[in-house]
C-alpha positions as CSV (number, residue, x, y, z in Angstrom):
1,X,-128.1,134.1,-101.5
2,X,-131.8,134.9,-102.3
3,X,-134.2,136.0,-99.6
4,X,-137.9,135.4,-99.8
5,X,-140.4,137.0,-97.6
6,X,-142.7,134.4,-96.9
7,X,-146.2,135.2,-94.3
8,X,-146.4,132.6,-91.4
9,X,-149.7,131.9,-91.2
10,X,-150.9,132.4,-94.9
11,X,-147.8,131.0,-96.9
12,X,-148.0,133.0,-100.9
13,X,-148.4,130.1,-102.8
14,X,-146.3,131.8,-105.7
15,X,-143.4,132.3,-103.4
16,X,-143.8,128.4,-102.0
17,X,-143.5,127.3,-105.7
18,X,-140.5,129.1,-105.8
19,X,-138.5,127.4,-102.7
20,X,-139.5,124.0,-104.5
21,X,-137.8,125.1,-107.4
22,X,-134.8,126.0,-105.7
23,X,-134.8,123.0,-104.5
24,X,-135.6,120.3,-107.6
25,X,-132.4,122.2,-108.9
26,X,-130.3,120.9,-106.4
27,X,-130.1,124.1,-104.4
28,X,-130.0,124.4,-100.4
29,X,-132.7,126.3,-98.4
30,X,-132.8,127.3,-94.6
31,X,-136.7,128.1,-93.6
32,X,-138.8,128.0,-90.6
33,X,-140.1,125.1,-88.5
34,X,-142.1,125.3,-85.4
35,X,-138.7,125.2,-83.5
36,X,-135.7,126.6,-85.0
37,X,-134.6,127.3,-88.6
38,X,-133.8,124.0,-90.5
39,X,-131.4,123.1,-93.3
40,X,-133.2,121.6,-96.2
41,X,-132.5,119.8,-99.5
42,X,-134.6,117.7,-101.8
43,X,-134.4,113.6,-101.1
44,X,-132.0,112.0,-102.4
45,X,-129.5,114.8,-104.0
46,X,-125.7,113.3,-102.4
47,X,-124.1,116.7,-103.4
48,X,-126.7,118.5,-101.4
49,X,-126.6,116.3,-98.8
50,X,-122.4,116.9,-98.9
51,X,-122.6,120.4,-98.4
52,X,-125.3,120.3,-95.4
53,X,-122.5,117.9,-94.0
54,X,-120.1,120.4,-94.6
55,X,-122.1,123.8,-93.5
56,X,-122.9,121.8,-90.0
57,X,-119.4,120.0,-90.0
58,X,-121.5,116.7,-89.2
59,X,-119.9,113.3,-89.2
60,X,-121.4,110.1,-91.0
61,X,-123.1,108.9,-87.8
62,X,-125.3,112.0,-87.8
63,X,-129.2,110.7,-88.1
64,X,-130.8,113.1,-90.7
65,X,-134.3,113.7,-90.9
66,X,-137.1,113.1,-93.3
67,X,-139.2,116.0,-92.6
68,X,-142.8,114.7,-93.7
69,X,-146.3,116.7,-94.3
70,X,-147.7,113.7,-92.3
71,X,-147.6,110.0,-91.5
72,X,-148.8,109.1,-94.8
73,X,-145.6,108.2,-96.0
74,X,-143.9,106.5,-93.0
75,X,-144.4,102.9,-93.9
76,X,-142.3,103.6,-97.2
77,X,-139.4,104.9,-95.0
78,X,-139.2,103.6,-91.5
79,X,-140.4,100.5,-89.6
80,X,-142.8,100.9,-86.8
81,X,-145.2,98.3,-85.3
82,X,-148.9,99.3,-84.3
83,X,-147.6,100.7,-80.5
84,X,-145.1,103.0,-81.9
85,X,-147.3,104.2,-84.8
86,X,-150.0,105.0,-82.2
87,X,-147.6,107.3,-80.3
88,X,-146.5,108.9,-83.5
89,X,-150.0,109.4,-84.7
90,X,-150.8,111.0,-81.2
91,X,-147.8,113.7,-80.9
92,X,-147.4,114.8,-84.6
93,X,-147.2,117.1,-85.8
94,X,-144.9,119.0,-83.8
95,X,-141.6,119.6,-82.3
96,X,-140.0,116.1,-82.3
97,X,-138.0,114.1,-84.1
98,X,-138.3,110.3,-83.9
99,X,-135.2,107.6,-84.5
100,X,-137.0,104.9,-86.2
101,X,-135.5,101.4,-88.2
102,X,-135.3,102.6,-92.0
103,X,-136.4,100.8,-94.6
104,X,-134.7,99.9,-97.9
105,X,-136.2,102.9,-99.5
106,X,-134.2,105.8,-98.0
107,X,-130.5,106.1,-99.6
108,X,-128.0,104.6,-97.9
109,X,-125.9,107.6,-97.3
110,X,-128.8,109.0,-95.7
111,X,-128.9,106.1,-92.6
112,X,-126.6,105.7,-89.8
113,X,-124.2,103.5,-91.1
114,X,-124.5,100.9,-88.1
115,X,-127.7,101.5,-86.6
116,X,-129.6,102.0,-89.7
117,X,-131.9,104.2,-88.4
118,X,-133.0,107.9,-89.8
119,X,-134.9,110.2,-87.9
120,X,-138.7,111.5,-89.1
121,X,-140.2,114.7,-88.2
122,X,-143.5,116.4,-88.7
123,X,-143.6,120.0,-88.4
124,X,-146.2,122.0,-87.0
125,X,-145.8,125.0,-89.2
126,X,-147.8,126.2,-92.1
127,X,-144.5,127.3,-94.2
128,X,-143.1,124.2,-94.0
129,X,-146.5,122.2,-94.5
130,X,-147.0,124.3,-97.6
131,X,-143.1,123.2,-98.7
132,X,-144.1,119.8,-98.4
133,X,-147.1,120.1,-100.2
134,X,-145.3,121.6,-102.9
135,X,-142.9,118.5,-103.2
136,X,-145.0,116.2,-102.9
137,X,-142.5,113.7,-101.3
138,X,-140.3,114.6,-97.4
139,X,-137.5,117.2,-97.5
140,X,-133.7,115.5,-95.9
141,X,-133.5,118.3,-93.2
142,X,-131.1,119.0,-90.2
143,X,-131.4,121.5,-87.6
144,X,-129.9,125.2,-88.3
145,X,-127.3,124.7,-85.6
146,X,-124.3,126.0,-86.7
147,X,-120.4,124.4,-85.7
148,X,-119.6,125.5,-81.6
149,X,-122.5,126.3,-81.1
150,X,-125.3,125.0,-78.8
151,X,-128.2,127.1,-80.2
152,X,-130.0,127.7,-83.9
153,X,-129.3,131.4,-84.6
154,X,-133.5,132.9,-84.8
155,X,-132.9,136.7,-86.6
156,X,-133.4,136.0,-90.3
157,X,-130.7,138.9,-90.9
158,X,-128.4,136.8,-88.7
159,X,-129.0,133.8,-90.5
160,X,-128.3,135.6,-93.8
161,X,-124.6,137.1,-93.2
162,X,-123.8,133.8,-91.3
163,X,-124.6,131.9,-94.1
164,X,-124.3,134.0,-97.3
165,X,-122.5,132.3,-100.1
166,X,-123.5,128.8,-98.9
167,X,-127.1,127.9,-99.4
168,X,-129.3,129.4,-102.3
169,X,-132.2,131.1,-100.6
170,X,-133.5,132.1,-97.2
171,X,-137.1,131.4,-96.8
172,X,-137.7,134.6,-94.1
173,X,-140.8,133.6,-91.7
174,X,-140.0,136.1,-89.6
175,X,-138.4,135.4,-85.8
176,X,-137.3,131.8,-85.1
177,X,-137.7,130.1,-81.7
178,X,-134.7,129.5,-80.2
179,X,-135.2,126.0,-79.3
180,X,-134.4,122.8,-81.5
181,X,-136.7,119.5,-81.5
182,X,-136.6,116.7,-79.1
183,X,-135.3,113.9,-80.1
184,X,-136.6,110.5,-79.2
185,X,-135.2,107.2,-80.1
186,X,-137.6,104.7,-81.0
187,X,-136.1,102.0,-83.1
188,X,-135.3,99.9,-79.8
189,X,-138.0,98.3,-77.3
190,X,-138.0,101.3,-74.9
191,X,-137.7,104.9,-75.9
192,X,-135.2,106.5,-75.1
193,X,-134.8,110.6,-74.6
194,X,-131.7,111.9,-76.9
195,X,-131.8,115.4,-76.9
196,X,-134.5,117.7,-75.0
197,X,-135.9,120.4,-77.1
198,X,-139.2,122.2,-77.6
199,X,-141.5,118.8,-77.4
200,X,-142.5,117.3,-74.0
201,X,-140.9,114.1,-74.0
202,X,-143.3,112.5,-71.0
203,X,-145.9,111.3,-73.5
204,X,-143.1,108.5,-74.3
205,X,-142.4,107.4,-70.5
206,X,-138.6,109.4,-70.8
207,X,-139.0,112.4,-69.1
């Protein structure tokens, strides 16, 4: 596994361009978000996707995440009417991820397989916003919480033994916060509160 030293509040754009390489070549990075570490892969790629499955020993009901620069995209990807774009609009970026209805543009292997829903986040962190910039289009992305365990590891060095030999390249940003998003389920007519995390979930009348 490489590791690159990336700054936290003035990402090297050199070193950025070199994550998104990793990544167009199918490779797997973990990097910093404004909660925890995250597990990222570029859009699309099934055997990427397969070994996030396999690193976090998830099942095929597990929502993954488009992690966006913004909202810009959201209409190609997920269905929202005016009152839950409004609440979107007014708590991203940040540490939340939303359950919306997908749209026929994500992969199918991507959506829950019944409810047909994917989860969206946009982070508030300027590594990952320069990431994203870089691609040009969301990164599929999941949480770095590893199996049995209820909490994202936050030591870079831990994060390195634990998972040497199964990703490509540790983006280091320096200490991670130990919390993961919250998780809010929009894609019915209330929201509903699925997993509390670093992002105040009272703005969406579930606290």
């Amino acid at each position: 596994m490489d590791r690159l030293h990336v700054h936290p509040d003035n990402p090297q754009p050199r070193l950025i361009l070199k994550v998104a390489e990793v990544l167009r070549d199918g490779g797997l990075v973990a990097f910093p978000t404004d909660s925890a570490y995250a597990l990222g892969c570029q859009l699309g790629d099934k055997a990427a996707v397969d070994r996030i499955r396999r690193i976090r020993e998830l099942d095929k009901h597990h929502n993954f995440t488009l992690m966006c620069r913004d909202l810009s995209e959201l209409g190609s990807y997920a269905k929202v009417d005016n009152q839950v774009f409004r609440l979107l609009r007014a708590n991203t970026p940040g540490p939340y991820t939303f359950i919306l209805n997908a749209t026929s543009e994500v992969p199918r292997r991507l959506v829950h397989p019944k409810r047909k829903t994917i989860g969206l986040r946009v982070p508030d962190h300027r590594i990952a916003q320069a990431l994203l910039a870089e691609l040009g289009e969301p990164l599929m992305s999941v949480t770095l919480i590893l199996p049995g365990e209820s909490e994202p590891p936050a030591d870079p060095d831990d994060i390195r033994e634990r998972l040497a030999g199964r990703i490509e390249l540790l983006v280091d940003g320096g200490q991670g916060a130990l919390q993961s998003t919250t998780i809010i389920d929009l894609s019915a007519e209330l929201p509903v509160l699925v997993r509390r995390g670093g992002g105040d979930p009272a703005p969406f009348g579930c606290d």
